[in-house]
C-alpha positions in Angstrom: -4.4 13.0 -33.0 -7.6 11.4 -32.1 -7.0 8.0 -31.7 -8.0 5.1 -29.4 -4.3 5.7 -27.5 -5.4 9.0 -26.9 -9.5 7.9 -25.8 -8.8 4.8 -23.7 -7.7 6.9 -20.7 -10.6 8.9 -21.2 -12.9 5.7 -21.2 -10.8 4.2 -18.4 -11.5 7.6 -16.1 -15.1 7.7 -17.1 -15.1 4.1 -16.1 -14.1 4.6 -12.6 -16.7 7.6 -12.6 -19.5 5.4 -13.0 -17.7 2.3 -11.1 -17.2 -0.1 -14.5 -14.4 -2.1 -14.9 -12.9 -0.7 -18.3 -11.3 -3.6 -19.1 -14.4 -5.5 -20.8 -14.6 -2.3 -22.5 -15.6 -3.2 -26.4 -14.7 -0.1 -29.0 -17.6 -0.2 -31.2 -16.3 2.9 -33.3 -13.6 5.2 -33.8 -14.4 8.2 -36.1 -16.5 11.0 -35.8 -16.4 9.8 -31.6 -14.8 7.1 -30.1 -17.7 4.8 -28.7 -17.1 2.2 -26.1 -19.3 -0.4 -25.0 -19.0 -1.0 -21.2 -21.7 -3.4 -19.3 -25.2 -2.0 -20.0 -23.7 1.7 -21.2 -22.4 2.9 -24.5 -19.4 5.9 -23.9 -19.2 8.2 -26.6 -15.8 10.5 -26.3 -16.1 13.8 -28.9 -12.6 15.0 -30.6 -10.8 17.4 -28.2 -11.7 20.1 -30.2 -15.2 20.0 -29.9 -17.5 22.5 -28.3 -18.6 21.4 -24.6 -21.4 23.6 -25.3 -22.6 22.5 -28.4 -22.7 18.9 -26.7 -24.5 19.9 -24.2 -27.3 21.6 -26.3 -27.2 17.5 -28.0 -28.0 16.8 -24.6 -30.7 19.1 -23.9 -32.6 18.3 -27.1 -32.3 14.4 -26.3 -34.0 15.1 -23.0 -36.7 17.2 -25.0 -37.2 14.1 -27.4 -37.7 11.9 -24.3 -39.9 14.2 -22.7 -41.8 14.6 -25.7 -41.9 10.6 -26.1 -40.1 10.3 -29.2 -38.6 7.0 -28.9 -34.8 7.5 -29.0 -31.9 6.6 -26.9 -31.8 7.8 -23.1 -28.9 8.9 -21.7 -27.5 6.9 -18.3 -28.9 8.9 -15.1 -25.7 7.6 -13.0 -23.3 10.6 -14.6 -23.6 14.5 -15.1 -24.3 15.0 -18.7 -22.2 15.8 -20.5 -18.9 15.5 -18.7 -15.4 17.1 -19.2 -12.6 14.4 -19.0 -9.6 14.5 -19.8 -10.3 17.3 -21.9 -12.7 15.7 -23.9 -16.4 16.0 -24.0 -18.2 12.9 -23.2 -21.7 11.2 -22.5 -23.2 8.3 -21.7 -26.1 6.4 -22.9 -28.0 3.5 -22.0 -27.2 0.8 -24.0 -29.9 -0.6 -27.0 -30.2 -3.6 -29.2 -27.5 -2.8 -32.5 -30.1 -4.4 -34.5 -27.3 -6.6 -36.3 -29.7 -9.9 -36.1 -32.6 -7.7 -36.8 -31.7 -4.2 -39.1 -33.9 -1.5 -39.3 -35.8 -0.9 -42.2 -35.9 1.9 -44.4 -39.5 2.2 -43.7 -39.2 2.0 -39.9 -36.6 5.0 -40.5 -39.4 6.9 -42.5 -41.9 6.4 -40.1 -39.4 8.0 -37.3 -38.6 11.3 -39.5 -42.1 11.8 -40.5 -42.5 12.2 -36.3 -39.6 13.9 -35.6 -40.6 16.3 -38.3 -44.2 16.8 -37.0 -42.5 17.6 -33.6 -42.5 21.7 -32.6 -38.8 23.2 -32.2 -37.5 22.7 -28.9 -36.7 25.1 -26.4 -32.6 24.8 -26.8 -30.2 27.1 -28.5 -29.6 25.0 -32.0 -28.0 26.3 -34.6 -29.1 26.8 -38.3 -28.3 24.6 -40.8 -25.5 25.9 -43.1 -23.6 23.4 -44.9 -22.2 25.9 -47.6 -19.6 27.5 -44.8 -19.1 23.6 -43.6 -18.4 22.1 -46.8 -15.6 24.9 -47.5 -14.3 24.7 -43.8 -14.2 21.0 -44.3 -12.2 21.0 -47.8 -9.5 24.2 -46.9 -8.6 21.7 -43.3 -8.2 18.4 -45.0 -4.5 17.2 -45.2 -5.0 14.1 -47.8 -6.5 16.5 -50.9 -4.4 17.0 -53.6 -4.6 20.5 -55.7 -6.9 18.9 -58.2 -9.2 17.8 -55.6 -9.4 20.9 -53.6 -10.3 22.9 -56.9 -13.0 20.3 -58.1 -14.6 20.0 -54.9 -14.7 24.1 -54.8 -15.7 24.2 -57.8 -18.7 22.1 -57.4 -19.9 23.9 -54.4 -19.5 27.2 -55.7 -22.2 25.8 -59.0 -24.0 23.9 -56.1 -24.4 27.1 -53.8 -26.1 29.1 -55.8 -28.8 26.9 -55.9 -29.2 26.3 -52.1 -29.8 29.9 -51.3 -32.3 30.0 -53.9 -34.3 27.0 -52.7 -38.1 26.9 -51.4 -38.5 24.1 -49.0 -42.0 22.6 -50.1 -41.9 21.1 -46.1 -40.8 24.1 -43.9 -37.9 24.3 -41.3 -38.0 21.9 -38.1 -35.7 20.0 -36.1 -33.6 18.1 -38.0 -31.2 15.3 -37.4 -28.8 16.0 -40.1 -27.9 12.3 -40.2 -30.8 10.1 -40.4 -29.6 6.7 -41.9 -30.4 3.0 -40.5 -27.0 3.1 -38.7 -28.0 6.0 -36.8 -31.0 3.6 -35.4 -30.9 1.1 -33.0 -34.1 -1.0 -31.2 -34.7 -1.6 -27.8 -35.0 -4.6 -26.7 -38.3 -5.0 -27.4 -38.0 -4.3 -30.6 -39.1 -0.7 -30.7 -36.6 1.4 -33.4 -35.5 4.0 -32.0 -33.0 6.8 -33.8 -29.9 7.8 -32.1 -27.0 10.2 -32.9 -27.7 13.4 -32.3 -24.1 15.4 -32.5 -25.7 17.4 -36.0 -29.1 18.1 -34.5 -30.4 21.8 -35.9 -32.9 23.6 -37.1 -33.2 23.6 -40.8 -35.2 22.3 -44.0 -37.0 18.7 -43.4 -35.7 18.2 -47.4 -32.4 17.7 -45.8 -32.7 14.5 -43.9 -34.6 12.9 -46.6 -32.1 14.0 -49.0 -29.8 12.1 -46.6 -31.7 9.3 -46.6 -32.0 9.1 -50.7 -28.2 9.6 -50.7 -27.6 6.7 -48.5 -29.7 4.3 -50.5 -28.5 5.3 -53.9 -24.3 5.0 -52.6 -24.5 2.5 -50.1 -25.4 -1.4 -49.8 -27.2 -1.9 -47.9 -30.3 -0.5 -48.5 -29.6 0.0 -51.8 -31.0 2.2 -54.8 -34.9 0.6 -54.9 -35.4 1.4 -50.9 -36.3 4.6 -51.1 -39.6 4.4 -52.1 -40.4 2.7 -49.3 -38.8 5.0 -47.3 -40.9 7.8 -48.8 -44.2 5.7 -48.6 -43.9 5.4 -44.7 -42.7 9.3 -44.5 -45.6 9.9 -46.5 -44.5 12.6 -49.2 -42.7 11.7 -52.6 -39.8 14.0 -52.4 -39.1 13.1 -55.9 -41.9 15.2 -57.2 -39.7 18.4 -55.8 -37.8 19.8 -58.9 -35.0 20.5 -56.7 -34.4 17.2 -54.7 -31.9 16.2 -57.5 -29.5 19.0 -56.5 -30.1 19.2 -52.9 -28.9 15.0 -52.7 -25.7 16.6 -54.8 -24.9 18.7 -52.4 -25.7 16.5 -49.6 -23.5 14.1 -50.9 -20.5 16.9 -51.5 -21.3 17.7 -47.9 -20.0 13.7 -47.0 -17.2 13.6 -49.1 -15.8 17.0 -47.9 -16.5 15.6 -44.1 -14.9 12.5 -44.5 -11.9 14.3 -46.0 -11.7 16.3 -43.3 -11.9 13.6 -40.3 -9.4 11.0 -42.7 -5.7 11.0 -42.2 -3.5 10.4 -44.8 -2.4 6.8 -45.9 -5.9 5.4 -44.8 -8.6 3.5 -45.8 -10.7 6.2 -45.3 -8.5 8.6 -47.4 -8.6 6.1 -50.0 -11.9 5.9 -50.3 -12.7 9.6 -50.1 -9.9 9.7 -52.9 -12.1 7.0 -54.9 -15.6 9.4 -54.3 -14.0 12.3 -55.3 -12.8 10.8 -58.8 -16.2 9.1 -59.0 -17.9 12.4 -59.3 -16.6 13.1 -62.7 -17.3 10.0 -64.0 -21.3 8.8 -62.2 -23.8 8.5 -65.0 -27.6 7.1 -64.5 -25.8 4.6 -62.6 -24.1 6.1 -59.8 -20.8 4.5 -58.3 -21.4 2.7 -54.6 -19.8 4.2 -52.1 -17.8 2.3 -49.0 -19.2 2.8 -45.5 -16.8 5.1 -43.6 
């Protein structure tokens, strides 16, 4: 199981790699990765069963973005990136403001996407964006859905798959993050925002990130439901006037649920809230249920 018993020898190894003590090590999150703070580095340790190459093509496209002087979060020179330990893939970043005292804005995230997107592809092998196959890889692995669940959620992505592959993206394919939300941003240290987290990087519809974004603002606190024009005012397109926003944020949002009940274990808080999302979808109105951060 990926836990932190299983990733603090990991960290600890790493540690002696780069000649840290591990034992001011601070775990900052424990999820998709395990993250460690250590000294002026942030560790991030993948699940065992992620590809080393597909990390490594995250790596390539973060030295792109640098060389391309997209402000985002370098990686730390002292270490060959990525690294194999303990059978694990791992990196290691240089370590940036959280922005707890000071968040990033929703505007500040639009202004970063609407320069990511104007960006060329990069030279790296990325894949294509295809959450259909995700979504139902996502929902046959979980072990906390019930019957019930497994037959809604399929049944909502067979309705909400037909429209995806009839869907013309107004705003083209580009690079995409896949995950753009104010917790994937961080500042330096002289304030700069900067976005981070590039495990879902790919090359697909620009509509997708802002759909995460809109999703994000409409389920969680904060921002909140009346953020995203803002956001949409610094990207500079109103998204809204696209006929088919409304279903791609549905499906963007089935993509989260089916993630999270993937990753969650049974007897959780995060299995009880992916529980709570999935009987929320029967019952959201105009007013949409908040979500709980996972």
């Amino acid at each position: 199981m990926f836990v932190e018993a299983r990733t603090r020898p990991v960290l600890a190894e790493v540690c002696r790699l780069l000649g840290y003590p591990d034992s001011n090590a601070t775990l900052l999150r424990h999820h998709t990765n395990a993250v460690y703070a250590v000294g002026d580095v942030v560790v991030k340790i993948a699940p065992g069963d992620q590809d080393l190459d597909r990390v490594r093509a995250m790596v390539a496209v973060v030295d792109w973005l640098v060389d391309q002087g997209f402000p985002t979060v370098g990686l730390h020179p002292g270490l060959a990136q990525p690294s194999a330990v303990g059978g694990h893939a791992v990196t290691v970043w240089q370590r940036l403001d959280p922005a707890h005292d000071h968040p990033i804005t929703v505007s500040e995230l639009g202004s970063l996407l609407r320069d990511l997107h104007a960006l060329p592809a990069p030279p790296v092998p990325l894949p294509v964006l295809r959450p259909i196959h995700g979504i139902e890889r996502s929902v046959t692995r979980s072990e906390i859905l019930n019957g019930k669940e497994q037959d809604l959620l399929m049944s909502r992505l067979e309705t909400l798959a037909a429209g995806w592959e009839a869907m013309r993206f107004p705003r083209g394919t580009s690079l995409i993050q896949s995950d753009p939300q104010i917790r994937n941003a961080l500042r330096r240290f002289d304030g700069t925002p900067v976005l981070a987290d590039w495990d879902g990087a790919a090359l697909g519809p620009r509509e997708w990130d802002i759909a995460t974004v809109a999703v994000h603002c409409r389920r969680f606190d904060p921002p909140g439901p009346g953020a995203f024009a803002d956001f949409t005012a610094a990207y500079g397109w109103d998204v809204t006037s696209w006929s088919q926003f409304e279903e791609l944020c549905q499906l963007r949002e089935l993509q989260m649920i089916a993630t999270n009940a993937r990753k969650s274990r049974p007897g959780t808080e995060a299995a009880d809230e992916v529980h709570r999302r999935i009987a929320g979808l029967a019952d959201d109105g105009a007013d949409l249920s908040r979500w709980r951060i996972l």
